[in-house]
C-alpha positions as CSV (number, residue, x, y, z in Angstrom):
1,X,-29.6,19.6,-24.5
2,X,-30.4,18.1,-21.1
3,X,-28.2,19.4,-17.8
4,X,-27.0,16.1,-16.1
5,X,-26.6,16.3,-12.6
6,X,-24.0,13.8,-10.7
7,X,-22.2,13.1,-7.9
8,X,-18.3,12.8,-8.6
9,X,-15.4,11.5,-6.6
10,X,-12.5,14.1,-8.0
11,X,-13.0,17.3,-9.0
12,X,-10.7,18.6,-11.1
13,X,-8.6,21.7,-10.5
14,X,-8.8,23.6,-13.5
15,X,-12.6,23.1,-13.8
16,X,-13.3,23.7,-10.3
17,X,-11.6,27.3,-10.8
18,X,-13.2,27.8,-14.5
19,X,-16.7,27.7,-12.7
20,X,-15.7,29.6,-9.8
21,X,-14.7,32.4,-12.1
22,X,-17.6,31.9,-14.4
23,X,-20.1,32.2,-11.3
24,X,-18.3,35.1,-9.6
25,X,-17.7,32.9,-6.6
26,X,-13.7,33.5,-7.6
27,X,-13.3,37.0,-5.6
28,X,-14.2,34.8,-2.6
29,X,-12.0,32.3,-3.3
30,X,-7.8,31.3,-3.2
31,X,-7.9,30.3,-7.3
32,X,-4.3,32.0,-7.2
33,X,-3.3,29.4,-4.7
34,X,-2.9,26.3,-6.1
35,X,-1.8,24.0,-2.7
36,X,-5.0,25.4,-1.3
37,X,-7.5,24.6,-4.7
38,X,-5.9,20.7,-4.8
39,X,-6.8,20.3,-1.2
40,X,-10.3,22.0,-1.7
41,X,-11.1,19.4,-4.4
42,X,-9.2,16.5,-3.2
43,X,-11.0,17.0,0.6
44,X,-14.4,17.6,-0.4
45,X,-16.1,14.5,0.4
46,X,-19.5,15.6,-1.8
47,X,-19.7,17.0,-5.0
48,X,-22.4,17.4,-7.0
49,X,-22.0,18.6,-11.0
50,X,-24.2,20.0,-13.3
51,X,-22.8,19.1,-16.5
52,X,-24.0,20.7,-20.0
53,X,-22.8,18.3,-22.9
54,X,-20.0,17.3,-20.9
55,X,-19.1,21.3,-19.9
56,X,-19.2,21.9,-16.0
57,X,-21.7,24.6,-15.8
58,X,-22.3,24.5,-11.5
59,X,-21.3,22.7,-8.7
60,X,-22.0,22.2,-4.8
61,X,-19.1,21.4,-2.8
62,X,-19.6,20.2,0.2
63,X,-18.0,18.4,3.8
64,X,-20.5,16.2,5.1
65,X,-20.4,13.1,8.3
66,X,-23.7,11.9,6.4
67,X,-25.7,11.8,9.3
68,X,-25.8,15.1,11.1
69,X,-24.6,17.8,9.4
70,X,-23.5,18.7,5.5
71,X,-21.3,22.2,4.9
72,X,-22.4,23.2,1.5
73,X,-18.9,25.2,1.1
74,X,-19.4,26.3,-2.9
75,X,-22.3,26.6,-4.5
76,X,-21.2,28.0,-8.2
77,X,-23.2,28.2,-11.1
78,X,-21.6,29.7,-14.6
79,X,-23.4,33.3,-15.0
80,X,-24.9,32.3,-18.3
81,X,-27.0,29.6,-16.8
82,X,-27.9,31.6,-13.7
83,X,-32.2,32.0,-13.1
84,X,-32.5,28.6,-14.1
85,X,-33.1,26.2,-11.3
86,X,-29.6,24.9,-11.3
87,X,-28.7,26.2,-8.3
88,X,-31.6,24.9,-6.3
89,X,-31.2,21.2,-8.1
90,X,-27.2,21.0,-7.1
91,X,-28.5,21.5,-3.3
92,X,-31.6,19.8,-3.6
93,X,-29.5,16.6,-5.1
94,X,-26.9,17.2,-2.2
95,X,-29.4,17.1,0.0
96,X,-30.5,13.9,-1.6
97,X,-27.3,12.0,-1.1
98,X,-27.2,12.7,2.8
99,X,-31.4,13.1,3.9
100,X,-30.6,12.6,7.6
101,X,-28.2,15.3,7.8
102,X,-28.7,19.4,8.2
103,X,-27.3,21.4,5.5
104,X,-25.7,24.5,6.3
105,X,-23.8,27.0,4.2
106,X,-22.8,30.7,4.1
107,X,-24.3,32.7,1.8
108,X,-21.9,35.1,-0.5
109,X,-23.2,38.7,0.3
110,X,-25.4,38.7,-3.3
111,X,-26.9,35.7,-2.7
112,X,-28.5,36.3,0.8
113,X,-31.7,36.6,-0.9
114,X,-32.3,33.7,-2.7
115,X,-31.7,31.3,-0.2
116,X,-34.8,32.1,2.0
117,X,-36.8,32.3,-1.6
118,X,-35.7,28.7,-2.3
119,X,-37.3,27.3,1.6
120,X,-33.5,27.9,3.3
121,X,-34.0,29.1,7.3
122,X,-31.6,32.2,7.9
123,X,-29.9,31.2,11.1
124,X,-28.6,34.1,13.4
125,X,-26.1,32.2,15.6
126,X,-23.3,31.5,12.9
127,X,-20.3,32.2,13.8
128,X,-16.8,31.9,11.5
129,X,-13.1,32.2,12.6
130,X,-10.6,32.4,10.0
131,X,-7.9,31.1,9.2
132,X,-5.4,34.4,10.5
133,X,-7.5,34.5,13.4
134,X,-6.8,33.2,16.9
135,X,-8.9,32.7,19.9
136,X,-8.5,35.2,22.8
């Protein structure tokens, strides 16, 4: 059984939530919010699958101007395929689709740690506002 790695136009909903919940990534995410999950599919303007006889085992989900920067906003791999070098191949084939531009993503809290491992820089001048936030 060979994983098969591709880059899709439209994600759909439900799977998009099934891996988030099969990755853990679901605590961190609005799945209950269904306005919110459409638009995160339908905006995404990169997605890369990894696809197991047809079964979405991980994704990267990404916003990307394809020429100066790429936000890889979900990385999500299904627990039971974890330690396998699926992770690294979603963002090395993201990385494929836009060379020129400067990938840069968040890392959830338990996955600070494998990003350097993988050749990732830690950056120390990231900064996030959310969404119920406002500036002073």
């Amino acid at each position: 059984m060979e994983i098969v790695y591709i880059i899709e136009s439209q994600l759909k909903e439900e799977e998009f939530i099934e891996v988030l919940q099969q990755s853990g990534l679901a605590e961190r995410r609005p799945i209950h919010q269904q306005e919110r999950i459409s638009k995160m599919c339908r905006n995404a303007n990169l997605v890369v699958t990894a696809r197991l006889e047809g079964k979405l085992i991980g994704l990267a989900r990404s916003v990307t101007d394809g020429a100066f920067c790429t936000y890889l906003s979900d990385l999500a791999v299904n627990k039971e395929f974890q330690h396998r070098g699926i992770g690294k191949a979603l963002i090395h084939k993201t990385q494929e689709a836009v060379p020129e531009a400067t990938l840069i993503l968040l890392a959830a809290p338990a996955a600070v740690d494998y990003y350097p491992e993988i050749g990732m820089q830690k950056h120390e001048a990231a900064f996030i506002l959310k969404a119920d936030k406002k500036l002073k």
